[in-house]
C-alpha positions in Angstrom: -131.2 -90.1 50.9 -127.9 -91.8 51.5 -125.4 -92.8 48.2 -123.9 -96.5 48.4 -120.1 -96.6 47.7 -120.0 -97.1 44.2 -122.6 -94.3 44.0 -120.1 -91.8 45.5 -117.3 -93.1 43.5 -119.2 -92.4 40.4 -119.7 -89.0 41.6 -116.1 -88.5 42.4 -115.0 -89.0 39.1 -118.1 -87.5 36.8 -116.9 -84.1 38.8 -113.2 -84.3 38.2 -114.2 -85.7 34.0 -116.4 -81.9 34.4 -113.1 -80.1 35.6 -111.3 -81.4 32.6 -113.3 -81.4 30.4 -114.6 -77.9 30.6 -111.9 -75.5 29.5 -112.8 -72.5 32.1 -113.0 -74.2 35.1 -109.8 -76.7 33.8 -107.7 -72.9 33.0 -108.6 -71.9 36.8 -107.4 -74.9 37.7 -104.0 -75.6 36.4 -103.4 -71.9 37.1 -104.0 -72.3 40.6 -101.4 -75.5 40.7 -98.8 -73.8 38.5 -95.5 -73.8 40.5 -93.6 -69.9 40.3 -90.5 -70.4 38.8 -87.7 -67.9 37.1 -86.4 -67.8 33.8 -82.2 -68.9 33.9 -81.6 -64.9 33.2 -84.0 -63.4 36.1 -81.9 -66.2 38.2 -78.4 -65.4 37.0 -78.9 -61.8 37.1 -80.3 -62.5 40.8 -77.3 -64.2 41.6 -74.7 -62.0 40.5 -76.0 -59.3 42.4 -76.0 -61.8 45.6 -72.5 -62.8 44.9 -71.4 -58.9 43.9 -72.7 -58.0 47.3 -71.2 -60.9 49.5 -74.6 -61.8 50.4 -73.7 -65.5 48.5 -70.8 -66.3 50.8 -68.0 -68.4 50.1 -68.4 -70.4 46.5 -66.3 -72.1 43.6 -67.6 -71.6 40.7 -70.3 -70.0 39.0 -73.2 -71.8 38.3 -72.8 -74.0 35.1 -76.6 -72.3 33.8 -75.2 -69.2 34.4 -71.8 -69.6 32.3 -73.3 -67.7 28.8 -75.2 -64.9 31.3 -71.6 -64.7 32.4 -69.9 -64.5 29.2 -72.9 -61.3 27.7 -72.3 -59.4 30.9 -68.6 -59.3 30.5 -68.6 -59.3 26.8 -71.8 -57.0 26.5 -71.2 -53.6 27.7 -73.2 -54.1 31.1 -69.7 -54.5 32.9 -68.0 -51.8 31.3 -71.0 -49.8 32.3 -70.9 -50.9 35.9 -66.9 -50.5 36.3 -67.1 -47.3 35.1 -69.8 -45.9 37.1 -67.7 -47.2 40.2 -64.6 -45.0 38.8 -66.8 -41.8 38.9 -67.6 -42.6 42.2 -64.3 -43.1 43.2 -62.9 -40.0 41.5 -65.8 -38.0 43.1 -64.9 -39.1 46.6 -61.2 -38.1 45.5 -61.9 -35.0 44.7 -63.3 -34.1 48.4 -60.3 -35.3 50.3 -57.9 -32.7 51.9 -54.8 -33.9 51.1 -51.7 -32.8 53.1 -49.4 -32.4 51.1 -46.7 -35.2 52.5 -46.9 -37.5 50.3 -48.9 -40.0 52.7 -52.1 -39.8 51.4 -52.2 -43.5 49.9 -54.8 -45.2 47.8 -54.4 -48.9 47.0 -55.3 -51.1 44.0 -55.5 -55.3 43.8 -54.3 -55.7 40.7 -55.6 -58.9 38.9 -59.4 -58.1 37.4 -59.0 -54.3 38.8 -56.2 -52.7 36.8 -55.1 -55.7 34.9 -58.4 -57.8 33.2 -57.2 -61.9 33.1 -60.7 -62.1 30.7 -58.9 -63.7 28.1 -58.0 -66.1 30.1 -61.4 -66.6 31.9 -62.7 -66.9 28.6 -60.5 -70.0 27.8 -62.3 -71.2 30.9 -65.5 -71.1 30.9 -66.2 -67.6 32.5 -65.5 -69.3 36.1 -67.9 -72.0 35.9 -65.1 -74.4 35.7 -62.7 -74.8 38.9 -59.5 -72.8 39.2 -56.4 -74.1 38.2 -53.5 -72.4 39.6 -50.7 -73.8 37.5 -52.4 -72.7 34.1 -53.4 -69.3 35.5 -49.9 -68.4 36.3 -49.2 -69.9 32.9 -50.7 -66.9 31.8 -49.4 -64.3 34.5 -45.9 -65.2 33.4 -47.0 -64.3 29.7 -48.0 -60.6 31.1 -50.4 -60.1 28.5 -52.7 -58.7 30.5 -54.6 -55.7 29.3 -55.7 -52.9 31.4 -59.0 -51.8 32.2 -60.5 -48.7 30.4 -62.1 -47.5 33.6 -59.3 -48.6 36.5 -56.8 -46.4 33.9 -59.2 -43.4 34.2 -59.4 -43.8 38.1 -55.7 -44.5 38.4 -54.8 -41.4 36.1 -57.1 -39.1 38.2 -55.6 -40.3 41.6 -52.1 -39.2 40.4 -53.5 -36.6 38.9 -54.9 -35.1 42.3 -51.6 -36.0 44.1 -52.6 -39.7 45.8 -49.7 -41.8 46.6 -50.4 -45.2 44.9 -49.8 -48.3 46.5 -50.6 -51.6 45.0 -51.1 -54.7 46.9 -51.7 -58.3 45.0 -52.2 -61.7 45.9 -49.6 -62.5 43.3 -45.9 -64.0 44.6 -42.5 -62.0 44.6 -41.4 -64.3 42.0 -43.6 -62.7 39.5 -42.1 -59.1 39.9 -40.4 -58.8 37.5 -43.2 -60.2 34.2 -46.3 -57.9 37.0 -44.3 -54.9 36.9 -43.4 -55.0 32.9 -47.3 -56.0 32.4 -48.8 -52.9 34.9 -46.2 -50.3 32.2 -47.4 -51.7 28.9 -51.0 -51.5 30.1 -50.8 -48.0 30.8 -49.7 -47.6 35.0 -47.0 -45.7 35.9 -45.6 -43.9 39.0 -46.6 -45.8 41.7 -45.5 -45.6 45.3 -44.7 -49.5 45.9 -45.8 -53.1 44.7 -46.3 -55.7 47.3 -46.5 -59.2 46.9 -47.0 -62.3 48.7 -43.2 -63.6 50.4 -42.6 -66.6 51.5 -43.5 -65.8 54.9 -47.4 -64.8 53.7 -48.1 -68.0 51.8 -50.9 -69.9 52.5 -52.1 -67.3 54.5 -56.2 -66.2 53.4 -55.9 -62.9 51.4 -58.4 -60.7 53.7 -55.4 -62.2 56.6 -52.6 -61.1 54.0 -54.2 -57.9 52.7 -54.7 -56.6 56.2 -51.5 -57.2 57.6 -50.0 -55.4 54.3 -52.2 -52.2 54.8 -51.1 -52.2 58.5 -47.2 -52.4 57.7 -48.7 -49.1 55.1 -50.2 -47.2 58.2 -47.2 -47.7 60.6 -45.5 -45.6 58.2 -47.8 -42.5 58.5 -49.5 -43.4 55.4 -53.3 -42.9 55.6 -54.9 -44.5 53.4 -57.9 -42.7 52.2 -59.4 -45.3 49.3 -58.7 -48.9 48.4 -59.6 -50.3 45.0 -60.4 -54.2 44.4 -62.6 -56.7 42.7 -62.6 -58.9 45.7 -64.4 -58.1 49.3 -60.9 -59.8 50.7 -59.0 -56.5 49.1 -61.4 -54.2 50.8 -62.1 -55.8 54.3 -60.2 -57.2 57.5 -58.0 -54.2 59.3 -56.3 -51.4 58.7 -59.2 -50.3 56.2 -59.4 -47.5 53.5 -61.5 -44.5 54.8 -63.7 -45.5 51.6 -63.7 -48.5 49.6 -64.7 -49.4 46.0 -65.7 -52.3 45.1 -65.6 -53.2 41.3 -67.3 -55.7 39.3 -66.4 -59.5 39.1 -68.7 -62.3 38.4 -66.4 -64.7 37.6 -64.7 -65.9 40.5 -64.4 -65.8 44.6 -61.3 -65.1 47.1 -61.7 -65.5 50.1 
């Protein structure tokens, strides 16, 4: 028997009115619609490991929703966990290194948010989710307030210790000898081989560009360096590369 128009129209919405209106078959329903979606933690945490891992590539800031899962991870415990677990590593590998005795087994440290922690400042803005200001951060540089990390002390202590040369390399300018070497003593570092900073002749240069060309000048010497410290992928990669490198925790911003 055929149905006229209106007929099947009537049908049509007497069978959606029964979807609704019975609470079984409207449950499987709106299940089977509901989009997936992630909670701002189960994101953030996603993308710090993606940004921790260089998976995220190049990026400015961290993601405004993501400021106060910023601010717990620094401020929590996690990252003291996860710094330190990356200093036993480190001192592990140490340990299993023949050194020769010459004083040209090298290990180098970055400095800012790997021996020195600039948190203080960070958290006068906004945990990285707000864009970097050069002028106000070496505001604070020139204050050399910096305090030094619990964990980078114990690695830095156990490298001397063992009989590493130390060599520290920073993105920071020879202008700022002076306040960086007074700041590195009253957080705790002393004894190390050299401090190099950016000249004239390195500005503007990209820090993996800067870093490397360091670390080769270190090499030409007879140095070999054995490990390399740094919170950015730009201290650890390039040329003229540590035998191992450690890479330590920091959410908060990007160098390229």
């Amino acid at each position: 028997m055929a149905f006229s128009r209106s007929s099947s129209i009537l049908f049509f919405i007497f069978s959606l009115l029964s979807i609704l209106i019975n609470p079984t078959i409207s449950s499987r329903a709106s299940s089977f619609i509901k989009l997936p979606h992630s909670s701002v933690t189960s994101y953030c945490e996603s993308w710090r490991l993606a940004s921790e891992t260089n998976n995220a590539g190049t990026w400015k800031v961290v993601p405004f929703r993501c400021k106060n899962y910023v601010k717990n991870y620094i401020n929590g415990g996690q990252f003291d966990e996860d710094y330190n677990l990356v200093a036993s590593y480190a001192i592990a590998y140490a340990k299993t290194v023949k050194l020769g005795g010459n004083g040209k087994d090298a290990w180098v440290f970055d400095i800012d948010e790997t021996l020195l922690s600039n948190i203080e400042y960070y958290k006068a803005h906004g945990y990285g989710s707000e864009p970097y200001d050069n002028t106000k951060f070496n505001e604070w540089v020139v204050q050399g307030k910096a305090p030094g990390f619990g964990a980078s002390l114990r690695l830095y202590k156990a490298l001397k210790k063992l009989g590493f040369t130390i060599i520290l390399l920073t993105g920071r300018d020879e202008s700022q000898r002076s306040i960086t070497e007074k700041n590195l003593r009253d957080a705790g570092y002393f004894g190390w081989n050299r401090l190099l900073l950016r000249g004239h002749e390195d500005q503007g240069k990209a820090a993996a560009q800067y870093k490397s060309e360091q670390r080769s000048k270190v090499a030409e010497e007879g140095f070999k360096i054995h490990g390399n410290t740094g919170d950015q992928w730009s201290d650890l990669q390039g040329f003229a590369v540590a035998a191992r490198s450690f890479k330590v925790p920091n959410p908060m911003y990007y160098i390229a």
